[in-house]
PyMOL CGO cylinders between C-alpha atoms (Angstrom):
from pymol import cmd
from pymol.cgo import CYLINDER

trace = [
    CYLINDER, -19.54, 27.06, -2.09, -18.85, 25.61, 1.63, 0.3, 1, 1, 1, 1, 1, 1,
    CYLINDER, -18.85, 25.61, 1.63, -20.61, 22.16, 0.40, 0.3, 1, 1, 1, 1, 1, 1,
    CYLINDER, -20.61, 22.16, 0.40, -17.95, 22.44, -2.36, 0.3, 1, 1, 1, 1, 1, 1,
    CYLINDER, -17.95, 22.44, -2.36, -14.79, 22.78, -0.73, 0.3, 1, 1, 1, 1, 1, 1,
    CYLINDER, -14.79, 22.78, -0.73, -16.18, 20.27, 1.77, 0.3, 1, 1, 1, 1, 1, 1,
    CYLINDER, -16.18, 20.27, 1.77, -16.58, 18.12, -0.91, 0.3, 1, 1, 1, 1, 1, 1,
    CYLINDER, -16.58, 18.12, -0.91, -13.40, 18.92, -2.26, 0.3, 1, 1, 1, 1, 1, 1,
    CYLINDER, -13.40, 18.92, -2.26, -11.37, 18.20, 0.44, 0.3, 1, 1, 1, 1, 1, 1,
    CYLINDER, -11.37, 18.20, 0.44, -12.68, 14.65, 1.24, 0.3, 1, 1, 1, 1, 1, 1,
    CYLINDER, -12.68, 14.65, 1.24, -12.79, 13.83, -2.29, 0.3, 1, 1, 1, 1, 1, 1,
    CYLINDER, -12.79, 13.83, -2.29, -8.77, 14.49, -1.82, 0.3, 1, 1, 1, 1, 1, 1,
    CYLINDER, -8.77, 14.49, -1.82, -7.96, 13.17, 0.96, 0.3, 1, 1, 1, 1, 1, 1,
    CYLINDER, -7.96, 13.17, 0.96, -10.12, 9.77, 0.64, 0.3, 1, 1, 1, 1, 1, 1,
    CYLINDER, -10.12, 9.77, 0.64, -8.31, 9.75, -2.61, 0.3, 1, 1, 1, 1, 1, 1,
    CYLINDER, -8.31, 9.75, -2.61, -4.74, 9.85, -0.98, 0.3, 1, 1, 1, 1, 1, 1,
    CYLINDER, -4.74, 9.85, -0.98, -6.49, 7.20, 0.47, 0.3, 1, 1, 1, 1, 1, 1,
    CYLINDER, -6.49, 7.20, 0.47, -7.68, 4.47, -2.01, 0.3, 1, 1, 1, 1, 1, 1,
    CYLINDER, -7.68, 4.47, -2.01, -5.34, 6.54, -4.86, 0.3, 1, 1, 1, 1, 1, 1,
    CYLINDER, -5.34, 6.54, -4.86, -2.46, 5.54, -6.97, 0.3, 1, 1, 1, 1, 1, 1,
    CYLINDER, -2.46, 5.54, -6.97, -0.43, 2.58, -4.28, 0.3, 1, 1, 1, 1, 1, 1,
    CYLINDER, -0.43, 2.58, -4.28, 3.20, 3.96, -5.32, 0.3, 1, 1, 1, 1, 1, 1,
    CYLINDER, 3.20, 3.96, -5.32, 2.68, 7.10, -3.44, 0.3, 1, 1, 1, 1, 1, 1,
    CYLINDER, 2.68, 7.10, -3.44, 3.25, 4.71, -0.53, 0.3, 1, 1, 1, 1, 1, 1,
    CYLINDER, 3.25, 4.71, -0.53, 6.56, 4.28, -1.44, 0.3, 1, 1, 1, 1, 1, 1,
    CYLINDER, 6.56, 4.28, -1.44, 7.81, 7.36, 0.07, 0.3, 1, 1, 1, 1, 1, 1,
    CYLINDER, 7.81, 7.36, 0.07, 10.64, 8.48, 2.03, 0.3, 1, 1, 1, 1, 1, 1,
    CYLINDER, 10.64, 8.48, 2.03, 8.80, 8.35, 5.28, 0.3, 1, 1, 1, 1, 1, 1,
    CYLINDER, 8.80, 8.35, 5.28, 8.06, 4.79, 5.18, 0.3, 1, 1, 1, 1, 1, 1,
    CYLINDER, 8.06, 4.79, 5.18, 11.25, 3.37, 3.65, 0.3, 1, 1, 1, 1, 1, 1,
    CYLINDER, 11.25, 3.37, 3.65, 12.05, 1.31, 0.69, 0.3, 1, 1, 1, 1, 1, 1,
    CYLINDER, 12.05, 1.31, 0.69, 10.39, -1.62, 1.79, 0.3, 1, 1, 1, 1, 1, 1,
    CYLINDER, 10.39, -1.62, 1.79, 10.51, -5.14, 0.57, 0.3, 1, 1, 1, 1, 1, 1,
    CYLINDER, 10.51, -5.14, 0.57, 10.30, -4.75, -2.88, 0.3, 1, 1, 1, 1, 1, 1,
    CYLINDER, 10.30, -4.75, -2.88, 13.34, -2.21, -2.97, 0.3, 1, 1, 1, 1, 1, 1,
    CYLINDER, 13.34, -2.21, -2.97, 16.80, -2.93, -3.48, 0.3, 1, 1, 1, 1, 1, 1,
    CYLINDER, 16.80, -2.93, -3.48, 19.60, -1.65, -0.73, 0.3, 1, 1, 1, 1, 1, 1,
    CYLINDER, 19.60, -1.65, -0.73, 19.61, 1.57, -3.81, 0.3, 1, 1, 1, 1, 1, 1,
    CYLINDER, 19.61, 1.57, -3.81, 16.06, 1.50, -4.02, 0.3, 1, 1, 1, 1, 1, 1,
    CYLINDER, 16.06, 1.50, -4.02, 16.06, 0.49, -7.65, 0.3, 1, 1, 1, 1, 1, 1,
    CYLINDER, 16.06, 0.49, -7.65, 13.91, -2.74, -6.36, 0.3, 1, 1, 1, 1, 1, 1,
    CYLINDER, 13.91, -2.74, -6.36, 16.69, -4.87, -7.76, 0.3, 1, 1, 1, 1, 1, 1,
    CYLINDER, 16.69, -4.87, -7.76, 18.01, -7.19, -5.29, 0.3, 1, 1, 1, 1, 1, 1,
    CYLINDER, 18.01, -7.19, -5.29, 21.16, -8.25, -7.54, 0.3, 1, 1, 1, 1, 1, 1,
    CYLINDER, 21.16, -8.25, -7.54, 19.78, -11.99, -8.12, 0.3, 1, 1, 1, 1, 1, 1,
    CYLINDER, 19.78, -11.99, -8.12, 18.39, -12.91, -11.41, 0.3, 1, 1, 1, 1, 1, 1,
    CYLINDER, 18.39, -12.91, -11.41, 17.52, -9.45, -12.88, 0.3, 1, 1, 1, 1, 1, 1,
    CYLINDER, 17.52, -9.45, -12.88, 14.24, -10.20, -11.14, 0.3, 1, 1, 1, 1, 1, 1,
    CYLINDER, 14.24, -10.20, -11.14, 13.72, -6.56, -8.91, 0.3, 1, 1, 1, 1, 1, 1,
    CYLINDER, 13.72, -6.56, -8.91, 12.96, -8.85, -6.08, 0.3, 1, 1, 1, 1, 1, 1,
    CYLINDER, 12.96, -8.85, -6.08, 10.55, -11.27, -7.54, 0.3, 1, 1, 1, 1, 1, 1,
    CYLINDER, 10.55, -11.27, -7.54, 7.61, -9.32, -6.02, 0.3, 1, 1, 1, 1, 1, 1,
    CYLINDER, 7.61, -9.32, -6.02, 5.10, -8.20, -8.31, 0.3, 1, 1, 1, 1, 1, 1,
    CYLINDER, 5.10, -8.20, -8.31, 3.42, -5.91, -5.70, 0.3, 1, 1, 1, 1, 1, 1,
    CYLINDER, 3.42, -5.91, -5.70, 6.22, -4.37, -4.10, 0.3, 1, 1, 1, 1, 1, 1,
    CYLINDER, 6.22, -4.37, -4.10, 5.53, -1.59, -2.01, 0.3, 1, 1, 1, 1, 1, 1,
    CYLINDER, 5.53, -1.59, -2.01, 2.58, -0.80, -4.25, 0.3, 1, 1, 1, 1, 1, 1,
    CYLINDER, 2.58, -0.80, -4.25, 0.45, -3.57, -3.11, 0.3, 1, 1, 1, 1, 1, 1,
    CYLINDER, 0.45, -3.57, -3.11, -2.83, -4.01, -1.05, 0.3, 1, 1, 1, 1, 1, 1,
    CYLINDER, -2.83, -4.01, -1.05, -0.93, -3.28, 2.18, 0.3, 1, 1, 1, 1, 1, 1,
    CYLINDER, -0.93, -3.28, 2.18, -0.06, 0.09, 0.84, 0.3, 1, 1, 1, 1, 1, 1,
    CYLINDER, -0.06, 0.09, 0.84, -3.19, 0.85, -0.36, 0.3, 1, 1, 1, 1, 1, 1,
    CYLINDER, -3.19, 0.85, -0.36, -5.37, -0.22, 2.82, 0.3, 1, 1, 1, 1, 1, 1,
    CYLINDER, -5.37, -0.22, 2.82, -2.56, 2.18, 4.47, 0.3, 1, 1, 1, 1, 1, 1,
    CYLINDER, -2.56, 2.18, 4.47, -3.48, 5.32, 2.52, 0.3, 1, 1, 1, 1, 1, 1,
    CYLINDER, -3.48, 5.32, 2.52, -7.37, 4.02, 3.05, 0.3, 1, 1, 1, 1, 1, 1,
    CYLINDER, -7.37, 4.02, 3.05, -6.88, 4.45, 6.87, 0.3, 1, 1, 1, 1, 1, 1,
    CYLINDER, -6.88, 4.45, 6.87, -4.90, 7.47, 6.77, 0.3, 1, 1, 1, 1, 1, 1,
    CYLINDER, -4.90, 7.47, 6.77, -7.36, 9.36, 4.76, 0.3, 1, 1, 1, 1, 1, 1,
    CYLINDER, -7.36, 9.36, 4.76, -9.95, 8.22, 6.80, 0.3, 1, 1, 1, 1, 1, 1,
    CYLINDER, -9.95, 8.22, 6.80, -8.50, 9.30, 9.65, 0.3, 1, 1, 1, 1, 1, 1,
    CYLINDER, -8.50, 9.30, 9.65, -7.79, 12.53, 8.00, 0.3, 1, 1, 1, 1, 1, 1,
    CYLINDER, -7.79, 12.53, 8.00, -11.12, 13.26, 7.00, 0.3, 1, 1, 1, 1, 1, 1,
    CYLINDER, -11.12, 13.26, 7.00, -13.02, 12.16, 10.34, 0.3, 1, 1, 1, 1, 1, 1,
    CYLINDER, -13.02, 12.16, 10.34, -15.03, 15.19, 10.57, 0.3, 1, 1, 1, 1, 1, 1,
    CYLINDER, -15.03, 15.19, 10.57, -15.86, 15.46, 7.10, 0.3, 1, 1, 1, 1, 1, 1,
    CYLINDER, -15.86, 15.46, 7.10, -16.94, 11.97, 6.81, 0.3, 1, 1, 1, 1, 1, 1,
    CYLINDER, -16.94, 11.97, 6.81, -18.84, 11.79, 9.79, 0.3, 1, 1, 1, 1, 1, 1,
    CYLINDER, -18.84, 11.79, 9.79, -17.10, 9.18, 11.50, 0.3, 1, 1, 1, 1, 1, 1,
    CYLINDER, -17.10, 9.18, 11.50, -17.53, 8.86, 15.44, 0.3, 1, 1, 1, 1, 1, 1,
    CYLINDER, -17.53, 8.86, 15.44, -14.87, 8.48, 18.26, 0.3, 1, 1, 1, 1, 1, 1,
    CYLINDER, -14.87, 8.48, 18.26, -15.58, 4.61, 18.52, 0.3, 1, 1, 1, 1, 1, 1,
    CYLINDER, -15.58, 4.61, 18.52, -14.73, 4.49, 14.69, 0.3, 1, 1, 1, 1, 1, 1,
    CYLINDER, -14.73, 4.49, 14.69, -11.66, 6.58, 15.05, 0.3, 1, 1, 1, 1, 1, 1,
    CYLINDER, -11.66, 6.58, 15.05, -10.10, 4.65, 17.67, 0.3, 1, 1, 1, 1, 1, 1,
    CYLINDER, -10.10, 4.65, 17.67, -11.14, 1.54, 16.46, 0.3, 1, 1, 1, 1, 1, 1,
    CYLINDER, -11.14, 1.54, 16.46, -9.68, 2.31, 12.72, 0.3, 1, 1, 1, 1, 1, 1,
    CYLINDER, -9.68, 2.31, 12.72, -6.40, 3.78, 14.64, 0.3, 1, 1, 1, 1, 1, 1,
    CYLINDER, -6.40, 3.78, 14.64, -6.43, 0.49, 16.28, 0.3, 1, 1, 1, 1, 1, 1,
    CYLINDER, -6.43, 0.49, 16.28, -6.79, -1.43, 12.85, 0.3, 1, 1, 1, 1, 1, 1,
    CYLINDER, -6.79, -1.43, 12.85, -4.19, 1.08, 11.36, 0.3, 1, 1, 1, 1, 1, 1,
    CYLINDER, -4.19, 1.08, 11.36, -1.37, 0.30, 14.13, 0.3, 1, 1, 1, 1, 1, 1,
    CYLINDER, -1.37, 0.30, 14.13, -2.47, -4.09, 14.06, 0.3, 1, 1, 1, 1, 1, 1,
    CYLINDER, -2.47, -4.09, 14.06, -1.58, -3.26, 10.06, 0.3, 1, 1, 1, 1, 1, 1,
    CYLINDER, -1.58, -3.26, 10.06, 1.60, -1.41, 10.55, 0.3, 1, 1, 1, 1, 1, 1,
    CYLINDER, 1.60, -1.41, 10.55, 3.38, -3.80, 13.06, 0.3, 1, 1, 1, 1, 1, 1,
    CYLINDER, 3.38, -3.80, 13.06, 2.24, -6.81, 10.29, 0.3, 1, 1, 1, 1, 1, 1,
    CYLINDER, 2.24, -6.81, 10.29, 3.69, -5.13, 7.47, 0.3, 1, 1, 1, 1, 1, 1,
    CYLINDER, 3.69, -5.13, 7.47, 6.91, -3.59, 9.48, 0.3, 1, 1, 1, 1, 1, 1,
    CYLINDER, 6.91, -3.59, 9.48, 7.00, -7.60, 10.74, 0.3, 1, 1, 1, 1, 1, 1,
    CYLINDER, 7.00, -7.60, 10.74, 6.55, -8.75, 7.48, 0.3, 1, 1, 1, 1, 1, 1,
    CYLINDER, 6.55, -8.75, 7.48, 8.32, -6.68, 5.40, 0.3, 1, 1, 1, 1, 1, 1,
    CYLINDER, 8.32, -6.68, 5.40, 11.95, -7.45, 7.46, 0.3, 1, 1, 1, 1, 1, 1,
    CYLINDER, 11.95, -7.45, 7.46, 11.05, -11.18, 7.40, 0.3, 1, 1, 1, 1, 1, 1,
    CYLINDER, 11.05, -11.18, 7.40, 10.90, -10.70, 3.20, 0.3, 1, 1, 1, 1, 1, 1,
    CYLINDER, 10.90, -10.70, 3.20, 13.63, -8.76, 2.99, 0.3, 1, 1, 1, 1, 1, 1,
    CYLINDER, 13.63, -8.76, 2.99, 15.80, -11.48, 4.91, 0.3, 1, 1, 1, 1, 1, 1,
    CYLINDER, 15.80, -11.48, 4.91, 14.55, -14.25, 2.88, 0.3, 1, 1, 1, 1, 1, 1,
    CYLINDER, 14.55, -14.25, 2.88, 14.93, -12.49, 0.06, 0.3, 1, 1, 1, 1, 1, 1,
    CYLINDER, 14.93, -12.49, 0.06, 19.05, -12.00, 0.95, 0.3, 1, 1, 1, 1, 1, 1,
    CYLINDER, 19.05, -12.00, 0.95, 19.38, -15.71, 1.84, 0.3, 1, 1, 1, 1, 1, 1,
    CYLINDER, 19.38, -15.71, 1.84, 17.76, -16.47, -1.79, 0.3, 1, 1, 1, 1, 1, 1,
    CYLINDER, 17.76, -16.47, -1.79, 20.63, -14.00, -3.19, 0.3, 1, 1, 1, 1, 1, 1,
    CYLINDER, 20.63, -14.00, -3.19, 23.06, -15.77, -1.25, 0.3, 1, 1, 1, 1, 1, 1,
    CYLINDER, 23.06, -15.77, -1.25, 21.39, -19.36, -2.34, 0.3, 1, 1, 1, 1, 1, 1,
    CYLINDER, 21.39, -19.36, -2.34, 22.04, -18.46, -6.17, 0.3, 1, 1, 1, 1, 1, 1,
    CYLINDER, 22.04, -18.46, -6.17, 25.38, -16.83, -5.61, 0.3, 1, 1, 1, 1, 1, 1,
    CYLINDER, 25.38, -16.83, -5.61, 26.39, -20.65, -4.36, 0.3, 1, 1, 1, 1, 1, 1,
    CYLINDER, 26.39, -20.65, -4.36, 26.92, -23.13, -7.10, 0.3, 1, 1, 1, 1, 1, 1,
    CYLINDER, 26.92, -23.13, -7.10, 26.65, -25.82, -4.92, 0.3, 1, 1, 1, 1, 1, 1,
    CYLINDER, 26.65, -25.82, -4.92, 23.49, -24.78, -3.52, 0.3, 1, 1, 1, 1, 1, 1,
    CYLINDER, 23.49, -24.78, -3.52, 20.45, -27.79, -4.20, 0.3, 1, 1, 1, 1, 1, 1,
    CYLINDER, 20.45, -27.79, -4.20, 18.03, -26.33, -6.42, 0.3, 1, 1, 1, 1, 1, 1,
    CYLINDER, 18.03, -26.33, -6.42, 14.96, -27.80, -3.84, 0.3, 1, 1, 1, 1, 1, 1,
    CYLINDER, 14.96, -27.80, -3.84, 16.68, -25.89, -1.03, 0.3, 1, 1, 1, 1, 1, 1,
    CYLINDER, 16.68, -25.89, -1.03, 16.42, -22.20, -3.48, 0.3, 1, 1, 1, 1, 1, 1,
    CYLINDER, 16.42, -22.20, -3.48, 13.19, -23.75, -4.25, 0.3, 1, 1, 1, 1, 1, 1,
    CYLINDER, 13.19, -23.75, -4.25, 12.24, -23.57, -0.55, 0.3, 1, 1, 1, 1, 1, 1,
    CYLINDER, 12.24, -23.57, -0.55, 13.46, -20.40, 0.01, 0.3, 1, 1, 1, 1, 1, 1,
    CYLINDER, 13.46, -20.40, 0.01, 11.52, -19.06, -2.75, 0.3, 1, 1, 1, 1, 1, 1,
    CYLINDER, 11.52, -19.06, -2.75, 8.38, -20.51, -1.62, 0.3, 1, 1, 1, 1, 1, 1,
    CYLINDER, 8.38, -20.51, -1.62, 9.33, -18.98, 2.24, 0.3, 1, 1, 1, 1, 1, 1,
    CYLINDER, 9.33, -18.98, 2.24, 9.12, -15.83, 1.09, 0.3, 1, 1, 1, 1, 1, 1,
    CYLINDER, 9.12, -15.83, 1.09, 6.04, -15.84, -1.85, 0.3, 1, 1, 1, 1, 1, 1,
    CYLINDER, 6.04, -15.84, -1.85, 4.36, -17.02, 1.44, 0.3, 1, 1, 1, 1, 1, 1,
    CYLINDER, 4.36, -17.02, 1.44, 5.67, -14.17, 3.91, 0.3, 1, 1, 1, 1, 1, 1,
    CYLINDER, 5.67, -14.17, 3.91, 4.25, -11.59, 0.86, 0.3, 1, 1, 1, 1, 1, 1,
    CYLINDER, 4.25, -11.59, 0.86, 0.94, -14.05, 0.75, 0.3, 1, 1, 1, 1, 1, 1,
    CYLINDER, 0.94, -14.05, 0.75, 0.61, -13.43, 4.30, 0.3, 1, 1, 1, 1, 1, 1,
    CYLINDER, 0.61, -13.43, 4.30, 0.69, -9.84, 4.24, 0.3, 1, 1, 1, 1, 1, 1,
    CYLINDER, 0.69, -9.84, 4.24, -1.26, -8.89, 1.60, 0.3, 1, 1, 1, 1, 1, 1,
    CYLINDER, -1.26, -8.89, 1.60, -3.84, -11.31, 3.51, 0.3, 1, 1, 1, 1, 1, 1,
    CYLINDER, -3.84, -11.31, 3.51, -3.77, -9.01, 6.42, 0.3, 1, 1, 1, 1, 1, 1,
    CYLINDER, -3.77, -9.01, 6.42, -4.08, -5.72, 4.54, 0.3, 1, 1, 1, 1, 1, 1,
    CYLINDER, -4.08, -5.72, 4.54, -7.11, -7.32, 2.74, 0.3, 1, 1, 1, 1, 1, 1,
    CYLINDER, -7.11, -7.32, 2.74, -8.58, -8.37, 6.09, 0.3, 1, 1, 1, 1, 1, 1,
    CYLINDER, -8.58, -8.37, 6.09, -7.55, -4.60, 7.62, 0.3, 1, 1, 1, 1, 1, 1,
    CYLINDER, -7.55, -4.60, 7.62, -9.57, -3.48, 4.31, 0.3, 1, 1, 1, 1, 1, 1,
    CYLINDER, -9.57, -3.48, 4.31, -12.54, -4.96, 5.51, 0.3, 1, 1, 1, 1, 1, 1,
    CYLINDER, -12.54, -4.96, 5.51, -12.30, -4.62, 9.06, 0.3, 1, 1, 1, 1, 1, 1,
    CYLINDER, -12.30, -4.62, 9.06, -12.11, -0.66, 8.34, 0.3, 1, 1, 1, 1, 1, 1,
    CYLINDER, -12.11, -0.66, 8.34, -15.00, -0.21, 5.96, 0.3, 1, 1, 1, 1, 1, 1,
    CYLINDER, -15.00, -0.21, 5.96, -16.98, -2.96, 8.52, 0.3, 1, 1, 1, 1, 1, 1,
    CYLINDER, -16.98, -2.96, 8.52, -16.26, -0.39, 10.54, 0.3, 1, 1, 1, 1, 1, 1,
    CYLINDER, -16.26, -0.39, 10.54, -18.41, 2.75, 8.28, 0.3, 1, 1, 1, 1, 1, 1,
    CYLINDER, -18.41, 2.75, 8.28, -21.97, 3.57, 8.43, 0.3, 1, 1, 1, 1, 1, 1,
    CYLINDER, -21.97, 3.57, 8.43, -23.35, 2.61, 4.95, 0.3, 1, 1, 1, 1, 1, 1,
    CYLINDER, -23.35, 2.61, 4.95, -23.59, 6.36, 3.67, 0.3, 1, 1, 1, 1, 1, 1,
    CYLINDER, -23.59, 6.36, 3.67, -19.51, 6.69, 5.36, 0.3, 1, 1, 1, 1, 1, 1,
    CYLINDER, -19.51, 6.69, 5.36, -19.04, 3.24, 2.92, 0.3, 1, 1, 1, 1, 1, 1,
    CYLINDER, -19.04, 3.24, 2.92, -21.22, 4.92, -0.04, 0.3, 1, 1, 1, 1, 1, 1,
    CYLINDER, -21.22, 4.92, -0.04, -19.06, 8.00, 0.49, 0.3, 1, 1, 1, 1, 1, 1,
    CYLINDER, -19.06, 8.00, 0.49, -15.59, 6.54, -0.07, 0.3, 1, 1, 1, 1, 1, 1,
    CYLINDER, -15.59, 6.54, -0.07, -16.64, 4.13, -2.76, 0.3, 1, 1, 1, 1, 1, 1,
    CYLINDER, -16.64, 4.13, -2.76, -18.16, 7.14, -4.73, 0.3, 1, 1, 1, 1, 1, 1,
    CYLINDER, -18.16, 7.14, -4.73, -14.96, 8.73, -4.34, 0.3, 1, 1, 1, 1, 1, 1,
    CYLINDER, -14.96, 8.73, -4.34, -12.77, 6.22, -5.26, 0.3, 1, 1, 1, 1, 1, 1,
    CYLINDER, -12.77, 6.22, -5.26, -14.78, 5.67, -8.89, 0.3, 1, 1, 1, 1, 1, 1,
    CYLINDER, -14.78, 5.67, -8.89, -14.51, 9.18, -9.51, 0.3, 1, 1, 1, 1, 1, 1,
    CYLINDER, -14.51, 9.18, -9.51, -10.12, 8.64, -8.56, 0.3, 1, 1, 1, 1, 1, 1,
    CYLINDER, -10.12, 8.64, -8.56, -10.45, 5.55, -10.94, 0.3, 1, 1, 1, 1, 1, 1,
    CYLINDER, -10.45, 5.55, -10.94, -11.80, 7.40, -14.02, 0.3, 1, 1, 1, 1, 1, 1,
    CYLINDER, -11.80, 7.40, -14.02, -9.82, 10.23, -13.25, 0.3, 1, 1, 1, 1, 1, 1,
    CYLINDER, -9.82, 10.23, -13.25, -6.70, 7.68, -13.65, 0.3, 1, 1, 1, 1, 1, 1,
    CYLINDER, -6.70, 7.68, -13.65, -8.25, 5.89, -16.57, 0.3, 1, 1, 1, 1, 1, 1,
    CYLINDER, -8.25, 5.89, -16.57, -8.83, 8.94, -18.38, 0.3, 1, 1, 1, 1, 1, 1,
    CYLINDER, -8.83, 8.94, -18.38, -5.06, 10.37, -17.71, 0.3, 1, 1, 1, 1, 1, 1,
    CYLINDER, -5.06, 10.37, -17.71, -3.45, 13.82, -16.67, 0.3, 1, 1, 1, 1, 1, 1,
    CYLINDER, -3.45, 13.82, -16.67, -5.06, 16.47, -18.14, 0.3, 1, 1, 1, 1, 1, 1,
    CYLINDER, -5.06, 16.47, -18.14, -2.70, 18.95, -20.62, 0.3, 1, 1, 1, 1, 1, 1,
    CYLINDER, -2.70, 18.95, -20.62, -2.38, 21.71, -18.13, 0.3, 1, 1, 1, 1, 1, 1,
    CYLINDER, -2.38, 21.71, -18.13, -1.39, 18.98, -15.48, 0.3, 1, 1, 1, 1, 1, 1,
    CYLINDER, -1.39, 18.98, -15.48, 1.24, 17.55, -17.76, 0.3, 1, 1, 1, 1, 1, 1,
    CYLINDER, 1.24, 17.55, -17.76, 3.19, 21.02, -18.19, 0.3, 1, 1, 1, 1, 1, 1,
    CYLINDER, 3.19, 21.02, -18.19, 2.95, 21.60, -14.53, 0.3, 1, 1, 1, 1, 1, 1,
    CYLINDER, 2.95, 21.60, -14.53, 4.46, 18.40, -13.83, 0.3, 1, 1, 1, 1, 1, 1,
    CYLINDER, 4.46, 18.40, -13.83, 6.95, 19.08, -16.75, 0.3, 1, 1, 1, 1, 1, 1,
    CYLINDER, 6.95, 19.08, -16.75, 7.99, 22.27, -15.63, 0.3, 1, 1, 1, 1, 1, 1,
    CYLINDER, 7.99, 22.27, -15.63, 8.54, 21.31, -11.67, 0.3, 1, 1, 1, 1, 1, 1,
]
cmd.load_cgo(trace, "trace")
């Protein structure tokens, strides 16, 4: 029964971890880039929500909720003080990028609003602006990739075994969809 709950309770919280991206997009970590100013993730130009096809649901959201529920779950998965601190490290390197990052989007993204708004404006000069901030996203899902790997670097192979298991069993969970008795619940809240 202990073995499990155990069980249980890593499977969760590694899944909060590698699980669905949108949860990321919370109130405790702001709208982020892909959001507009009413969090609709339409930025008013071009019916485009922002032109960003990951939005806060992409790889840097995902390597977030990896760390956190590794961090989480340090007992039950084992993981030593050296890993701790040096995944805390990799979590805080990750969070500064995508804070960083995130800003510089959302500022390119206004000047490209304010670009379009202009008649005048040279198409080359939107074009530029378009590629400065495809880039600025290119950059930071680069880092959460990287952050990815740094962190499971980090895991002894049965630790890496462990959260990979988990997250196949989250992924055919998700394929198969909610079961009925989930679907009331969530109906009725």
């Amino acid at each position: 029964m202990k073995t499990t709950t155990m069980t249980g309770v890593l499977a969760l919280t590694v899944l909060l971890g590698l699980g669905l991206p949108s949860a990321w997009a919370d109130e405790g970590h702001g709208k982020g880039y892909g959001s507009g100013h009413d969090g609709s993730g339409d930025h008013g130009c071009c019916g485009d929500h922002g032109g960003h096809g990951m939005g806060m649901g992409g790889h840097h959201a995902s390597t977030g909720h990896l760390l956190r529920g590794l961090l989480q779950s340090q007992k039950e998965m084992g993981l030593t003080d050296e890993q701790v601190a040096k995944l805390k490290a990799i979590q805080l390197d990750l969070d500064k990028t995508r804070i960083k990052a995130e800003a510089d989007i959302m500022v390119a993204e206004r000047e490209l609003q304010s670009l379009i708004e202009n008649d005048k404006t040279e198409l080359s000069a939107i074009e530029e602006k378009l590629k400065q901030a495809e880039m600025q996203e290119v950059a930071l899902r680069l880092a959460a990739i990287k952050a990815r790997r740094d962190a499971m670097a980090l895991l002894t192979p049965e630790q890496g075994q462990r959260v990979k298991a988990v997250h196949e069993a989250m992924m055919q969970r998700y394929k198969d969809g909610p079961k009925e008795g989930h679907k009331e619940g969530m109906m009725k809240g």
